[in-house]
Structure formats: C-alpha cells, structure tokens
C-alpha positions in Angstrom: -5.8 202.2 138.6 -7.3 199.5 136.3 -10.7 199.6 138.1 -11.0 203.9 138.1 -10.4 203.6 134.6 -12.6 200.5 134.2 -15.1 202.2 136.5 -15.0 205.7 134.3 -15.1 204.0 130.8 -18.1 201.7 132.2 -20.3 204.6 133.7 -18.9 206.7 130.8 -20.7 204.2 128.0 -23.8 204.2 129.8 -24.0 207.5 129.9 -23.2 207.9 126.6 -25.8 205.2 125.7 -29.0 207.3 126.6 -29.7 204.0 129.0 -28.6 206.2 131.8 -28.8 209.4 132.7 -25.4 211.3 133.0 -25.8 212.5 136.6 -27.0 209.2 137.7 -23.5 207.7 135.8 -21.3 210.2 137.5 -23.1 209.5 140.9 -22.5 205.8 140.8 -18.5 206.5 139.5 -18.2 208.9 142.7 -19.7 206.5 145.1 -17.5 203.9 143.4 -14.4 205.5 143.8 -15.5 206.8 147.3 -15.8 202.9 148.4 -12.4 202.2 146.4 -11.0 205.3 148.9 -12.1 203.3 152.3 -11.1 200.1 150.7 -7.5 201.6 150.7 -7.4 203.9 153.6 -8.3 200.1 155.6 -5.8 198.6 153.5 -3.4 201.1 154.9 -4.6 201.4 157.9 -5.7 198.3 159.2 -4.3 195.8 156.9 -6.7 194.1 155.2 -8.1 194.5 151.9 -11.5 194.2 151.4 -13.2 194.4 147.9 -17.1 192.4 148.5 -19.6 195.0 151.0 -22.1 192.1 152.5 -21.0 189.4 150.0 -21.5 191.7 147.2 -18.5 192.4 145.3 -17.3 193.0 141.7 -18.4 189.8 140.5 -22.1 190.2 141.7 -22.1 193.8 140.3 -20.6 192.5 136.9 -23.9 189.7 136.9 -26.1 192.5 137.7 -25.2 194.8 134.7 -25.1 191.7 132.4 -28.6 190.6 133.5 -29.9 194.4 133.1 -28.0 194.6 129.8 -30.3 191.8 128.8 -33.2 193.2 130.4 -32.8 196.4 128.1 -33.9 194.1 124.9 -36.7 192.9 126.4 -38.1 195.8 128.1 -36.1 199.0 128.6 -38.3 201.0 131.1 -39.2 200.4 134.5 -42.2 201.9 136.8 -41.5 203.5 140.4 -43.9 205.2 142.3 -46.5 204.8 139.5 -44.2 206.7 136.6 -42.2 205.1 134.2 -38.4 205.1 134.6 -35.3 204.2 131.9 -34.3 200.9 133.8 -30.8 201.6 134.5 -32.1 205.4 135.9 -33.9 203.0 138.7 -31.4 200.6 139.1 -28.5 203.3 139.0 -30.3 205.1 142.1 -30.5 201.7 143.6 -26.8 201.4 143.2 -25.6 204.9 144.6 -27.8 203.9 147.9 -26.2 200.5 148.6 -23.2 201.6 147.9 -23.8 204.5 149.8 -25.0 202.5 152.6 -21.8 200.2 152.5 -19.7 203.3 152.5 -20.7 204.8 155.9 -21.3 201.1 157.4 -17.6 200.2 156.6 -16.5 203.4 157.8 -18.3 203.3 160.9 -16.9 199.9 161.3 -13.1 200.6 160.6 -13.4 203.6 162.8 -14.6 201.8 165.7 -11.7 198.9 165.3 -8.9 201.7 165.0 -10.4 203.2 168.2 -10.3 200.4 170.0 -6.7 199.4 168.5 -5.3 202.6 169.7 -7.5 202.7 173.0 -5.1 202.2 175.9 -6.5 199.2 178.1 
C-alpha cells in the first residue's frame, strides 16, 4: 500500500505542477498500478515476486524523474514530431508505453508458464 500511495501522491504533484498534464499523470498511475496488479497476481500465483520489467525497476525509474527534475531547470520543453512538448508530457507517454509494453509481455509470459504448469504431460 506504501507504493499506491507513493505512486498517487507522485503522479498527483506532477500533475498539480503544470510539468504534466493531468491525463498523462493519471495514465502513468493506472499503468503503474496495472503492473503492481500482475506483480501480485504472479506473486500469488506462481510464487515469485518480481518488481524490475527488463532490468528496469523502481530504482531506475526514481533516477529517471531525478535527472528530468533537473532537466526542467535547464530546459523545460521538449520537440516531437517537429512541435514543442512540456518534457515530462513526452516523457510521461514514453512511460505509459513501456510500461504498457512490460504489462502484456509479463502477462503473456506468466500465462504461458501457468499453462504449461497445469498442462498434463
């Protein structure tokens, strides 16, 4: 419960900064507590616990804000596609498609081993 609320007061301040937009907050907070859903149903049903998608974890994603916290002072935009972009808008989007991506791969993945786990042989 100490990450959802972490997760909801973080993605709650950005979007409350104006550095994000609010739907783009919200997105990455559902995608995050989508991942934390799998992380437990595997937990559960498969019995292992797995926080880090592809060696990236909470710790990488921790650096990443810090270094685009830092990026803000210097230069708070970004461009994409030729148009100019708040940088945490980009880098939000950026963030609902990995974890996105990491969602239905692990998914995939524990479906397949709980398959063959209850396949007879």
């Amino acid at each position: 419960m100490i990450d959802t609320f972490g997760g909801l007061f973080l993605m709650g301040g950005l979007a409350l900064s104006g550095f994000l937009d609010w739907r783009i907050a919200l997105g990455m907070f559902v995608a995050f507590l989508m991942l934390s859903i799998q992380s437990y149903l595997a937990a559960y049903s498969l019995g292992k616990f797995q926080l880090s998608f592809a060696k990236f974890g909470p710790t990488e994603i921790r650096i990443l804000l810090s270094l685009g916290n830092v990026a803000l002072w210097f230069r708070p935009d970004a461009r994409a596609f030729g148009s100019p972009y708040r940088l945490f808008d980009v880098g939000g989007l950026a963030a609902i498609t990995g974890m996105a991506v990491m969602l239905v791969a692990s998914a995939i993945f524990n479906t397949a081993e709980l398959y063959r786990a209850e396949t007879p042989r």
